[in-house]
FIPATI-935215 format. One record per residue (C-alpha): residue number from 0; z, y, x. Coordinates in steps of 0.1 Angstrom, whole numbers, plus 5000, padded with zeros to 4 digits. Each point is the difference from the previous one (the first is absolute). Example, Ala and Ser with C-alpha at 12.3 -4.5 7.8 and 13.67 -1.06 7.14 Angstrom:
! residues 2
+-----+------+------+------+
: num :    w :    v :    u :
+-----+------+------+------+
:   0 : 5078 : 4955 : 5123 :
:   1 : 4993 : 5034 : 5014 :
+-----+------+------+------+
This chain:
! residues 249
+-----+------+------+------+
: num :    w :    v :    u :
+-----+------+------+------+
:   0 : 5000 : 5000 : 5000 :
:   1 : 5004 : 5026 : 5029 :
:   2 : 4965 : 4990 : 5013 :
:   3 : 4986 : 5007 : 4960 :
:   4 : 5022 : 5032 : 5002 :
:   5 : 4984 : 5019 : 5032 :
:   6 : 4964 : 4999 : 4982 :
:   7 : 4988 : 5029 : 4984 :
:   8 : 4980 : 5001 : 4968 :
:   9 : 4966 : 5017 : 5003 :
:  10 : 4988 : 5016 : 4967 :
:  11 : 4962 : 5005 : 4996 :
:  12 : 4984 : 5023 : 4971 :
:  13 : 4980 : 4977 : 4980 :
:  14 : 4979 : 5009 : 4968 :
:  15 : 4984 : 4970 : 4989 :
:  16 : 4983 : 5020 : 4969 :
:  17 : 4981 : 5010 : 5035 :
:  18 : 4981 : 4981 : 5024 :
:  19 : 4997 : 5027 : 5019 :
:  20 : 5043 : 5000 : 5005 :
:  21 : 4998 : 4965 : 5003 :
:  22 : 4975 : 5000 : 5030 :
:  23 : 5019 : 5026 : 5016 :
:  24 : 5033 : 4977 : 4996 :
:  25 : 4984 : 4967 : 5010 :
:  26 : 4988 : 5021 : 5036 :
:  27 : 5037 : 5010 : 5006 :
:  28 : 5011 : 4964 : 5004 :
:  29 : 5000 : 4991 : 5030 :
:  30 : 5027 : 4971 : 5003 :
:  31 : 4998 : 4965 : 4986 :
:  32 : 5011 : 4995 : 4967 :
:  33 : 5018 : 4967 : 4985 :
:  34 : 5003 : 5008 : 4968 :
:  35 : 4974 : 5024 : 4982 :
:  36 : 5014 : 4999 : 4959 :
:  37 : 4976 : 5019 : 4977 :
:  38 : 5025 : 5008 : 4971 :
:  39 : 4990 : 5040 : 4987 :
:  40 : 4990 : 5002 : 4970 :
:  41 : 4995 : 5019 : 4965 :
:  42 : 5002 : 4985 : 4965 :
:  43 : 4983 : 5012 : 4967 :
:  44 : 4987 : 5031 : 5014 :
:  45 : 4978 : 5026 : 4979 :
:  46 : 4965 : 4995 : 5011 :
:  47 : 4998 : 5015 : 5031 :
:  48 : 4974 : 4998 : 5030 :
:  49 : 5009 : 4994 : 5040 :
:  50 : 4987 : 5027 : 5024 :
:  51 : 4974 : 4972 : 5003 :
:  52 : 4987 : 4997 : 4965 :
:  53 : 5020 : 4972 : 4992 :
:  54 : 5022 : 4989 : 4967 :
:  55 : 5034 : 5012 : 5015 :
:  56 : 5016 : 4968 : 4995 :
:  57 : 4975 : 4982 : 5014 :
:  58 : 4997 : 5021 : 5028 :
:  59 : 5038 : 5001 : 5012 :
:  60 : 5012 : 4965 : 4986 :
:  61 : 4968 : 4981 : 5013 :
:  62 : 4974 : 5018 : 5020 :
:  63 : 5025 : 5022 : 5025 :
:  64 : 5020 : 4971 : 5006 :
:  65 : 4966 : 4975 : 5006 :
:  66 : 4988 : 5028 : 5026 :
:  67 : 5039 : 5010 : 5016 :
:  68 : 5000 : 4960 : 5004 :
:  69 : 4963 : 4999 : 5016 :
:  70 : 5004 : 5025 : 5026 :
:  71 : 5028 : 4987 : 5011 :
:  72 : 4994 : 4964 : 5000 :
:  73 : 4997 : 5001 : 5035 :
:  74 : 5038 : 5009 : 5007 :
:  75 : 5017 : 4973 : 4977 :
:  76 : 5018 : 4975 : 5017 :
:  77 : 5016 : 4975 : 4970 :
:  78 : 4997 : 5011 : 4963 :
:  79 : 4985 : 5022 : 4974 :
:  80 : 5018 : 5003 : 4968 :
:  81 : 4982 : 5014 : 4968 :
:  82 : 5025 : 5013 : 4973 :
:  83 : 4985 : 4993 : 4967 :
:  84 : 5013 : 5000 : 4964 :
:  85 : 5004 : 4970 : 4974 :
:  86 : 4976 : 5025 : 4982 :
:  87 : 4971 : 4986 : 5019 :
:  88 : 5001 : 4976 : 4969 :
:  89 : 4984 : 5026 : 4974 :
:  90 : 4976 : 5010 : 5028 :
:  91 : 4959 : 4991 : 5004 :
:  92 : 4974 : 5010 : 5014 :
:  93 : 4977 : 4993 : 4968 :
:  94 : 4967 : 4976 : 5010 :
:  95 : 5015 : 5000 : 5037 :
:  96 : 4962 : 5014 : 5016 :
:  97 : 5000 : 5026 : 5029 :
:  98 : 4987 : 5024 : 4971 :
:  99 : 5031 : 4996 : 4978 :
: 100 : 5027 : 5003 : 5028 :
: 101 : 4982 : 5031 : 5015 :
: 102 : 4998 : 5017 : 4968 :
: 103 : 5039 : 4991 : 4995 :
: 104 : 5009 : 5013 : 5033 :
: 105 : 4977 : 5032 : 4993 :
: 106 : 5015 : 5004 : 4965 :
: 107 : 4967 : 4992 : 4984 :
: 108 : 5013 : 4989 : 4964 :
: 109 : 5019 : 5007 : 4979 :
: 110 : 5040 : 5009 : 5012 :
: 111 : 5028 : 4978 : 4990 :
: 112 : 5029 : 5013 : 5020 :
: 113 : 5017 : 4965 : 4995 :
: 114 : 4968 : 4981 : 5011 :
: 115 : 4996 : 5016 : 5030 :
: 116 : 5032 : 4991 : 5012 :
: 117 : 4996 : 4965 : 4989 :
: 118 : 4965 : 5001 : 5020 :
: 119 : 5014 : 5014 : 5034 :
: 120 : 5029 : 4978 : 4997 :
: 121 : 4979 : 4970 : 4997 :
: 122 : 4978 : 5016 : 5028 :
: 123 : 5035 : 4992 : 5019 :
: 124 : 4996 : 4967 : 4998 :
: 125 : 4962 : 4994 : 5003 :
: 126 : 5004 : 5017 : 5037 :
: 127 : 5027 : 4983 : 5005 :
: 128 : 4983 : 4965 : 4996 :
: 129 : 4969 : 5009 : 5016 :
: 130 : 5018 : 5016 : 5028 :
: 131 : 5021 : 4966 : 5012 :
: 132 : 4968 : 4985 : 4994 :
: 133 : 4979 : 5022 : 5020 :
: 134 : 5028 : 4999 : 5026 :
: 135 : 5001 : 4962 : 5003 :
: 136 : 4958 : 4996 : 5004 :
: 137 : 5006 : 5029 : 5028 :
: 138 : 5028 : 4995 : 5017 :
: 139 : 5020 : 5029 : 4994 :
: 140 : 5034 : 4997 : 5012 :
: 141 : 5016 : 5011 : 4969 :
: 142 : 5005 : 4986 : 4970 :
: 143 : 4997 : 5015 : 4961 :
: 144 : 5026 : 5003 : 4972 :
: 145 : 5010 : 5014 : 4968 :
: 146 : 5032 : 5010 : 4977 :
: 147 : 5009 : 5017 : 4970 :
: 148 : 5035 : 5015 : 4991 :
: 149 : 4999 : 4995 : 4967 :
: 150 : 5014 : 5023 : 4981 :
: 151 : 5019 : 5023 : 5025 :
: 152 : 5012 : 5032 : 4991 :
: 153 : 4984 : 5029 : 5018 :
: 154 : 4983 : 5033 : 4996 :
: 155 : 4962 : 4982 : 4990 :
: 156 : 5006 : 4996 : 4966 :
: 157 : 5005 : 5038 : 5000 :
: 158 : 4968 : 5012 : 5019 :
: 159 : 4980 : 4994 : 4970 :
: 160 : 5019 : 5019 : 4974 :
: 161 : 5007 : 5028 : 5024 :
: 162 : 4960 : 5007 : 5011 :
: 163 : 4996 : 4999 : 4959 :
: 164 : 5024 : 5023 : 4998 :
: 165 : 5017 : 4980 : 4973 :
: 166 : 5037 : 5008 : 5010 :
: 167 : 5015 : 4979 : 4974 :
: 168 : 4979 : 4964 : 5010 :
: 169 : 5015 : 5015 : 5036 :
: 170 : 5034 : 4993 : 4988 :
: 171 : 4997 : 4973 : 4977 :
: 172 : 4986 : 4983 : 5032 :
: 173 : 5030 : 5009 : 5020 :
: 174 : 5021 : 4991 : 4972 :
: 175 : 4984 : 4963 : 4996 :
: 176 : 4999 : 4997 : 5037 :
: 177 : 5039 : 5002 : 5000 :
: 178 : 5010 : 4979 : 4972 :
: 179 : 4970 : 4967 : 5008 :
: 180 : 4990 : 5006 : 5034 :
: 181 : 5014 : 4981 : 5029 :
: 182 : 5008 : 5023 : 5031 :
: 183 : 4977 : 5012 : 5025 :
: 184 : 5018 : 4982 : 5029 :
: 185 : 4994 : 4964 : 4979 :
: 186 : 4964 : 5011 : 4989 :
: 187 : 4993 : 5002 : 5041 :
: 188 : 5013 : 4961 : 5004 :
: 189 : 4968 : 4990 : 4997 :
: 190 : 4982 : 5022 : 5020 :
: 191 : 5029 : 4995 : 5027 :
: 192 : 4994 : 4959 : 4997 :
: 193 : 4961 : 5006 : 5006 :
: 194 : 5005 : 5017 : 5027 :
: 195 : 5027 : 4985 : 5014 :
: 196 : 5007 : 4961 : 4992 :
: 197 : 4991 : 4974 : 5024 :
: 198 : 4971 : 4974 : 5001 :
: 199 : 4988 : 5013 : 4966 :
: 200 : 4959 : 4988 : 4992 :
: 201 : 4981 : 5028 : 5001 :
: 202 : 4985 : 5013 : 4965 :
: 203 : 5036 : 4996 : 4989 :
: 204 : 5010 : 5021 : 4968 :
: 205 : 5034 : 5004 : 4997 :
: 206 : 5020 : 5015 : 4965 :
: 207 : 5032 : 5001 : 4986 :
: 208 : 5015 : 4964 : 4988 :
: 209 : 5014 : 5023 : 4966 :
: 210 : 4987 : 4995 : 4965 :
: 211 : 4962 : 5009 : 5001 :
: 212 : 5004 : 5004 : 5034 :
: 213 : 5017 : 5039 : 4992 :
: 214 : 5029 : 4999 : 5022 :
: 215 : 5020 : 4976 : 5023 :
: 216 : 4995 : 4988 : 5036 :
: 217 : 4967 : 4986 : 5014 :
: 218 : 4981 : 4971 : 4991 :
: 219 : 4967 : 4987 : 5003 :
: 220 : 4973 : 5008 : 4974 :
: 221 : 4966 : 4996 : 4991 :
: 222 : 4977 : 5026 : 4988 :
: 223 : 4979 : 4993 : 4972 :
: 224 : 4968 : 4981 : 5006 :
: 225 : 4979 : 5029 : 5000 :
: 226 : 5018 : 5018 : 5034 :
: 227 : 4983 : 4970 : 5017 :
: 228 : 4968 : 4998 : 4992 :
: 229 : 4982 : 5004 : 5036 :
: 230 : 4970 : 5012 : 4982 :
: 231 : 5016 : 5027 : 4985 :
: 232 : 5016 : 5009 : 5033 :
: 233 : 4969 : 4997 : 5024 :
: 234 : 4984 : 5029 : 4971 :
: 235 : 5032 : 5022 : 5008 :
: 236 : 4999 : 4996 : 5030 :
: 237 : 4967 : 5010 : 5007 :
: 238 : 5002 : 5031 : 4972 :
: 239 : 5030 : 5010 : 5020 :
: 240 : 4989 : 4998 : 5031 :
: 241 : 4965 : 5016 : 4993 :
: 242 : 5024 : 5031 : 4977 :
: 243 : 5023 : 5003 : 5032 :
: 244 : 4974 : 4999 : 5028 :
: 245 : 5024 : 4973 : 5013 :
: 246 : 4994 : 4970 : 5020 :
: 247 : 5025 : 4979 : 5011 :
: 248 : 4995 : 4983 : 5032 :
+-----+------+------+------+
């Protein structure tokens, strides 16, 4: 503990509504990395675009995080751990063709604030799966992962209500979040055992072990059948890649 104590945290400014911040982050690191866990995120936003044209939640929950990841693929020694949602359940990406994910991620039809969180979540999991397999076929030294907290309480149920402007949703939100939701600290047990727990297989997905998987400590779960569908990933893959200008090595 006095070896962990000496090190000093190094904070980077990071927009990932912003390729352009997250370029400029992924060139400041210049150390190995162990651990890289992609876990920003909004939820239910009004329909907003990135400064690159994209569907906001797209662009932060999915596309920052696919490029962030890319550009520093490089640097990661052991793990990368996506943070997704059991919302990815209510998520699609409609006939799964390169034409219907790049219209999603460009906000090309019609704007379901609760659909587009359900997509990026499940867009979690799809580069997820396709990452560990990628990883395997190339020999990358790390390895890919996933969690969700369940139903944690934090400030993201809030976000939406407050860019509507819709003070009272704002504190209803808080309210619910006080009397259902599990703690923050719990809701990061997953994400903590993802990054952390030994000899796990990579494409794990880790959740709570609660009732509907809302609270409690991790477990191993399985996403539904759709999150992996390698077709369906190798088309979001490519869209993202081609949207981001990213290619990982």
């Amino acid at each position: 503990m006095k070896e962990l104590s000496s090190q000093r945290a190094k904070v980077l400014e990071l927009d990932l509504s912003d390729l352009t911040s997250v370029r400029r982050a992924a060139r400041e690191v210049k150390q190995e990395i162990d651990v890289l866990i992609l876990n920003a995120g909004v939820m239910a936003t009004p329909y907003r675009k990135t400064a690159d044209d994209f569907e906001l939640q797209m662009g932060v929950n999915h596309l920052g995080h696919f490029a962030l990841a890319g550009l520093l693929s490089d640097r990661i020694k052991s793990r990368v751990v996506s943070v997704s949602s059991a919302a990815h359940r209510f998520g699609n990406f409609g006939q799964g063709s390169q034409d219907a994910i790049r219209d999603i991620c460009l906000g090309r039809i019609k704007y379901q604030p609760w659909s587009a969180y359900g997509a990026s979540k499940l867009a979690n999991l799809l580069f997820t799966f396709e990452l560990e397999r990628i990883a395997r076929k190339a020999n990358y030294s790390f390895s890919a992962f996933a969690a969700h907290p369940g139903y944690a309480n934090t400030n993201l149920q809030s976000v939406g209500p407050k860019m509507r402007g819709n003070f009272i949703e704002e504190r209803g939100a808080a309210f619910t979040n006080s009397v259902i939701a599990q703690s923050a600290s719990r809701g990061a047990l997953p994400t903590l055992c993802a990054a952390t727990f030994p000899n796990l297989y990579g494409a794990s997905f880790l959740g709570p072990d609660g009732f509907m998987e809302m609270r409690g400590y991790p477990k191993a779960t399985r996403a539904r059948s759709l999150a992996y569908d390698q077709g369906l990933a190798r088309n979001l893959w490519s869209v993202s890649s081609e949207l981001t200008g990213v290619n990982w090595r």
